[in-house]
C-alpha positions in Angstrom: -8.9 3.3 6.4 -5.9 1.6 4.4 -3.3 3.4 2.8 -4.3 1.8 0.0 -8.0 2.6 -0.2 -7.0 6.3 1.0 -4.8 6.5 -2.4 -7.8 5.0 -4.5 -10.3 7.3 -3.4 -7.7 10.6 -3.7 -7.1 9.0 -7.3 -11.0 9.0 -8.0 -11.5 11.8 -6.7 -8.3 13.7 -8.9 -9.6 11.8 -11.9 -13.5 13.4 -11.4 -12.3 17.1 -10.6 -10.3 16.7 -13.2 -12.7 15.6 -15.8 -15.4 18.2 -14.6 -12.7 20.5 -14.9 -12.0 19.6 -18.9 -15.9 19.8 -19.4 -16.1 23.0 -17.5 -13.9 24.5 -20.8 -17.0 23.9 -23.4 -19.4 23.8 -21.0 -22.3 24.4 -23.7 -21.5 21.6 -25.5 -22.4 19.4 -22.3 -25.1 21.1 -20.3 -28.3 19.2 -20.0 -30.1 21.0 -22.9 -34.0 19.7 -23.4 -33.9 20.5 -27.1 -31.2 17.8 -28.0 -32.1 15.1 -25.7 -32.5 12.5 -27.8 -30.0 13.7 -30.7 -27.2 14.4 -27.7 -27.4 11.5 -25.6 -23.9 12.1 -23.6 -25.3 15.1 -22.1 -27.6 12.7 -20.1 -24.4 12.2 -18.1 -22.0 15.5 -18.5 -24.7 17.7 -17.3 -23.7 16.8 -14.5 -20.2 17.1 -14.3 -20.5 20.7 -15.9 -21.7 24.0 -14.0 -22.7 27.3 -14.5 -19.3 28.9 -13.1 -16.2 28.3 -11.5 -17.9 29.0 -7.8 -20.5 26.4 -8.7 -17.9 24.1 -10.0 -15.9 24.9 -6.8 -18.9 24.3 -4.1 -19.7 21.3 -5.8 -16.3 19.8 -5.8 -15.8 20.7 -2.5 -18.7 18.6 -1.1 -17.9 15.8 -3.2 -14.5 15.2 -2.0 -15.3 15.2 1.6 -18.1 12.3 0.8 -15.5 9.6 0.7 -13.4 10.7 4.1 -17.0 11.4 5.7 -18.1 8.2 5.0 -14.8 5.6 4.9 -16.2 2.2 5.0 -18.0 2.3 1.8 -16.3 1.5 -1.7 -15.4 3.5 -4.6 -16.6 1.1 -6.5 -20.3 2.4 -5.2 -19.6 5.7 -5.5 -18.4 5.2 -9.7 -21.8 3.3 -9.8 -24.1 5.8 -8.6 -22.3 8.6 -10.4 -23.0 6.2 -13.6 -26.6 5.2 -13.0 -28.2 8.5 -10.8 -27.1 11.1 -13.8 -29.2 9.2 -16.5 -31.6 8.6 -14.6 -32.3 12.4 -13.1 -32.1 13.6 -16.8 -34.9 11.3 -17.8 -36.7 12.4 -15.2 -36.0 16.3 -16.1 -37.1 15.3 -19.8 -40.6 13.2 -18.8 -41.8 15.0 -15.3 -40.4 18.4 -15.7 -40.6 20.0 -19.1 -40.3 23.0 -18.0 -36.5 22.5 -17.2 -34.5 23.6 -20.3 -30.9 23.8 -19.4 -29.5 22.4 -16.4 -25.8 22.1 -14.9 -24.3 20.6 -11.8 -23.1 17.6 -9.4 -25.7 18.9 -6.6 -28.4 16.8 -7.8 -26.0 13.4 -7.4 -24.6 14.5 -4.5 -27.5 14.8 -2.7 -28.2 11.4 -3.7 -25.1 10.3 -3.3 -24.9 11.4 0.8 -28.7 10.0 1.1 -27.4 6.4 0.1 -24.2 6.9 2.1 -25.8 7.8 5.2 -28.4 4.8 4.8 -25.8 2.3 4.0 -24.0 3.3 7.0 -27.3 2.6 9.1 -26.6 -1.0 9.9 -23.0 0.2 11.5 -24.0 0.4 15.1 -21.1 3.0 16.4 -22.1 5.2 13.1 -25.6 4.7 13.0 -26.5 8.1 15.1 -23.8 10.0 12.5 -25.8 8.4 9.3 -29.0 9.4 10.9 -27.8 13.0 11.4 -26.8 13.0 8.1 -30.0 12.0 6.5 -32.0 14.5 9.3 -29.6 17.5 7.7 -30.4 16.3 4.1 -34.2 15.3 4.5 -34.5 19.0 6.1 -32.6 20.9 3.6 -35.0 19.2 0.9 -37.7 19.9 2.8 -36.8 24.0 3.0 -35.9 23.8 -0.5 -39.0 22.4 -1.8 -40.8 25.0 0.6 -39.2 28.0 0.7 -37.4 27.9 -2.2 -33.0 28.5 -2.4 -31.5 32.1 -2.8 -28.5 31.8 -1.0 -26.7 29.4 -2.9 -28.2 31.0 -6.2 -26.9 34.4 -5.1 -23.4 32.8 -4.5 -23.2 30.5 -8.1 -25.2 33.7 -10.3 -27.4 31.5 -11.1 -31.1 29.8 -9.8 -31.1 26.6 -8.4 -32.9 23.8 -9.2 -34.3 21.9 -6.1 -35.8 19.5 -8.5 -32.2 18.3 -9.1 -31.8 17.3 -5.6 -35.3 16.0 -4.9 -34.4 13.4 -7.7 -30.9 12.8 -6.8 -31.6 12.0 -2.7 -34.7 9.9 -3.8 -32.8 7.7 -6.3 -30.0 8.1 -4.0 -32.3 5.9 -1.4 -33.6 4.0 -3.7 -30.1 2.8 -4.7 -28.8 2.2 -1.3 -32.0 0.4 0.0 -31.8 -2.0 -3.1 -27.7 -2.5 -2.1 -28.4 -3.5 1.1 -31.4 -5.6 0.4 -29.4 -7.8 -2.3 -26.5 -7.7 0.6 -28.9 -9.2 2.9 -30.0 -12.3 0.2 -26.6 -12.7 -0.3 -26.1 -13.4 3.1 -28.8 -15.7 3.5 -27.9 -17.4 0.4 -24.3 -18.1 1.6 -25.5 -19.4 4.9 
């Protein structure tokens, strides 16, 4: 990895924590809160920035800053898009499949989303492939538990429950992102040739 790309991603990554941070301060202005979703559209987006307590804010950030250094060869530039379209996009999906989510705060939901398309865009990298593929494995498992048996550790440790759904949504349109990236890669390809 350049210098240069290193300092770019420890920027974005400062100027994320940092923002979270801010929002953690008046956090109830920003949850996702299903009683103003159309009268506070902004929350669409700072839900997920904001969290139910400094440990949740802390285990969140923690995973979101080794993303970057896990997976090198893909852009910031990817990781600001998915961050702008995957939050919208999960809190519609809160609103019109699951009414009966009322509040909701966190990053996990995009960041489980946000390693699913990073460990499929690193799929076409031969000498990382088996590293991507362990990566989806751990995620695609993890969902799986979830979804089965249901999360108490990590609700234990944040004092509040967790809410799978969040990261159901976030890894699907996590791949769903990624898979459309690589497939407009590929025309582009083909196009230039």
């Amino acid at each position: 990895m350049k210098d240069i790309d290193v300092k770019k991603k420890i920027i974005f990554l400062a100027l994320c924590i940092s923002l979270s941070a801010c929002l953690q301060v008046f956090q109830h202005v920003f949850i996702y809160w299903r009683y103003s979703f159309f009268s506070e559209p902004w929350r669409w987006w700072t839900a997920h920035w904001v969290h139910v307590g400094w440990m949740h804010f802390f285990l969140n950030m923690l995973a979101f800053v080794c993303l970057p250094f896990i997976f090198p060869h893909i852009r910031t530039r990817f990781f600001c898009l998915l961050l702008l379209l995957e939050a919208p996009l999960i809190s519609l999906c809160f609103y019109y499949l699951y009414s009966n989510i009322e509040a909701y705060a966190g990053l996990s939901g995009i960041l489980h989303g946000l390693y699913i398309a990073a460990a499929i865009l690193y799929l076409p990298y031969k000498k990382e492939r088996n590293f991507a593929l362990l990566v989806l494995g751990l995620v695609l498992v993890k969902l799986l538990w979830e979804n089965t048996f249901g999360q108490v550790g990590t609700a234990e440790l944040i004092g509040s429950p967790v809410l799978v759904e969040a990261h159901l949504l976030g890894a699907i349109w996590g791949g769903i992102f990624a898979i459309m990236y690589l497939f407009f890669q590929q025309q582009r390809k083909r196009c230039s040739n």
